[in-house]
C-alpha positions in Angstrom: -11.0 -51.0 -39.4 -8.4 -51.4 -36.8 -10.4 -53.8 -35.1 -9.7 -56.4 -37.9 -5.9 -56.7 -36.7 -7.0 -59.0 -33.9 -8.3 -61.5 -36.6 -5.1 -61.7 -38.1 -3.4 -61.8 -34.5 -5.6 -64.9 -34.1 -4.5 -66.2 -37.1 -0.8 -65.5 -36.4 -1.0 -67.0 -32.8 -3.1 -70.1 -33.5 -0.7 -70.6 -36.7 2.2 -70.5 -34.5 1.2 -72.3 -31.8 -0.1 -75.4 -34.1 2.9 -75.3 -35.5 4.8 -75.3 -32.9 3.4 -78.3 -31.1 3.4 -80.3 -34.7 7.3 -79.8 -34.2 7.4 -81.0 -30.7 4.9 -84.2 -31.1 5.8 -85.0 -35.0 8.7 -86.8 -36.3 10.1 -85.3 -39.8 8.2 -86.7 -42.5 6.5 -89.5 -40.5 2.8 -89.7 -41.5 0.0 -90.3 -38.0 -3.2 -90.8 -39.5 -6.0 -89.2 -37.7 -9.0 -89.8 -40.0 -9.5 -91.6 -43.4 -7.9 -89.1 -46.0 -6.1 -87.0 -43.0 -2.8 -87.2 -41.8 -0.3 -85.3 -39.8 2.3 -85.3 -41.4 6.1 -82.5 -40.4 7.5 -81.1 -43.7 9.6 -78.3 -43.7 8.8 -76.1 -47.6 11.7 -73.3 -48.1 9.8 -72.5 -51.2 6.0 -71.1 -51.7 2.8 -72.4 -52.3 2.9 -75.9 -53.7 6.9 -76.2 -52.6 7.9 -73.7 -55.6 11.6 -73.2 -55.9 11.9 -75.1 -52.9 15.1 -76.5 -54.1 16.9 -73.5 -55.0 20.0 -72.7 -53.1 18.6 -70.4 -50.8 17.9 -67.0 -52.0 14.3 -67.9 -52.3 13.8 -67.5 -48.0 14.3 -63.9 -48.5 13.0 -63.3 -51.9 9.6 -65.0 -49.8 10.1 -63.0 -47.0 10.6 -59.7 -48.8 7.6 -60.5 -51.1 5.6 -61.3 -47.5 6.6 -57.9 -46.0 5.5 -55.9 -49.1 2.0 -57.6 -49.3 1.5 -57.6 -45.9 2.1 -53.4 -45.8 -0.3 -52.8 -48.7 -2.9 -54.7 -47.0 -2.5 -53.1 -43.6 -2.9 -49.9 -45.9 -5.6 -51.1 -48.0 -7.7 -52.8 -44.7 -7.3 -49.0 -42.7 -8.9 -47.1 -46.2 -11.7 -49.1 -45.8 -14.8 -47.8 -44.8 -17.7 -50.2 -43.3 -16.9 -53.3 -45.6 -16.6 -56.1 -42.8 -16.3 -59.1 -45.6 -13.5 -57.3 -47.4 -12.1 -56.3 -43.9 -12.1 -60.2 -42.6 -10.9 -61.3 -46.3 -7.8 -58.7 -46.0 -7.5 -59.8 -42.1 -6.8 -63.5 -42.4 -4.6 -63.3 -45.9 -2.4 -60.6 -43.5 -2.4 -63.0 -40.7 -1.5 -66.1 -42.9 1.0 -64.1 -44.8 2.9 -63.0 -41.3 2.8 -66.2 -39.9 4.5 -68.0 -42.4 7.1 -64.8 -42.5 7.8 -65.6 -39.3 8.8 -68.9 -40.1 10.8 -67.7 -43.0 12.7 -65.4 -41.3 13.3 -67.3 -37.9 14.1 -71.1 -39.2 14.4 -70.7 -43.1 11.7 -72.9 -44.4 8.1 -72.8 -43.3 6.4 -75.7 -40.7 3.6 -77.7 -42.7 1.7 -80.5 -41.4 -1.5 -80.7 -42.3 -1.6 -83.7 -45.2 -5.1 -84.6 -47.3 -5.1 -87.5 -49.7 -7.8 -89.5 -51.3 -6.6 -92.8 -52.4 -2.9 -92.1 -54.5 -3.5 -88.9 -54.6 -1.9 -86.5 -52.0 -2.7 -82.7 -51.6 0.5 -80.8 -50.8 0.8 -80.3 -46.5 -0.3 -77.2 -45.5 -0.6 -74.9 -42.2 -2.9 -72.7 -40.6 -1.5 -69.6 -42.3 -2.1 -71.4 -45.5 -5.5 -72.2 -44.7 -6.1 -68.4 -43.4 -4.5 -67.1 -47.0 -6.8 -69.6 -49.1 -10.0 -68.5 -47.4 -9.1 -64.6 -47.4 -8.3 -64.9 -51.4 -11.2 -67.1 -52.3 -13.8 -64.6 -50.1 -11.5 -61.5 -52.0 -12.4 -63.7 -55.0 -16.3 -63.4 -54.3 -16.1 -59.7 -52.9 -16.5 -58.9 -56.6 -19.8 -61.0 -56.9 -21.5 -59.6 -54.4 -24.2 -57.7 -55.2 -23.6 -54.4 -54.0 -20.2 -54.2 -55.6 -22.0 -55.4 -58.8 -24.6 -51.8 -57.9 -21.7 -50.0 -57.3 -19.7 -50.8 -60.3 -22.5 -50.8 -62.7 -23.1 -46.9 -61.5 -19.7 -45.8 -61.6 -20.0 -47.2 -65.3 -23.0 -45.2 -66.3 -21.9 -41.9 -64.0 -18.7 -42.3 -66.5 -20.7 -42.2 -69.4 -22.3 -39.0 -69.2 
């Protein structure tokens, strides 16, 4: 399961590097639409998902960055115990990957680098990164790990074999 890693290298590298040239082409808060609904848009979000406790005083960059560290060791541990399950393996690889990306941020400038800005009409979804994107698509295909029919097999035997 090793091999998974380099997925969530990818997603740290292509994270980074987007970010990094949103910084050098964007100015702060200035919106460049790109297509109808899409905008690049810099924002700088010291808090979580959705800016949450964003504008605390400061103790939520490491609270975020301690949380990040934690999660990230028990899915390095919980990606190497498993044995031949490539969608949970690619789910756990890109939620890693997302989760040290934006760690990186944390730790190195305080806030993390969003830029990617949806919208339809007055409504505006929150800006967003790569590493968010990675995380969303790792936790909504952990989400349907638990649908899938094998693990339905699996869990309905372990249910009867408790039974008896």
């Amino acid at each position: 399961m090793w091999k998974y890693l380099w997925l969530s290298l990818f997603v740290i590298v292509a994270d980074l590097y987007t970010k990094y040239l949103a910084t050098a082409n964007l100015d702060y808060g200035i919106s460049v639409p790109v297509f109808p609904s899409f905008k690049l848009t810099l924002l700088h979000n010291t808090g979580a998902a959705f800016s949450f406790l964003a504008n605390e005083s400061g103790w939520q960059r490491w609270f975020f960055a301690s949380l990040a560290v934690l999660v990230s060791i028990i899915l390095v541990k919980w990606l190497l115990s498993l044995r031949n399950d490539r969608w949970l393996a690619v789910s756990i690889a890109l939620v890693l990957g997302g989760a040290l990306g934006n760690l990186y941020d944390r730790i190195v400038h305080g806030y993390v680098v969003d830029f990617l800005h949806f919208y339809w009409e007055t409504y505006h979804f929150p800006a967003f990164n790569i590493a968010d994107t990675a995380i969303t698509i790792g936790a909504v295909m952990m989400a349907l790990d638990m649908f899938r029919p094998e693990k339905r097999a699996g869990n309905a035997a372990n249910r009867s074999g408790s039974a008896s």
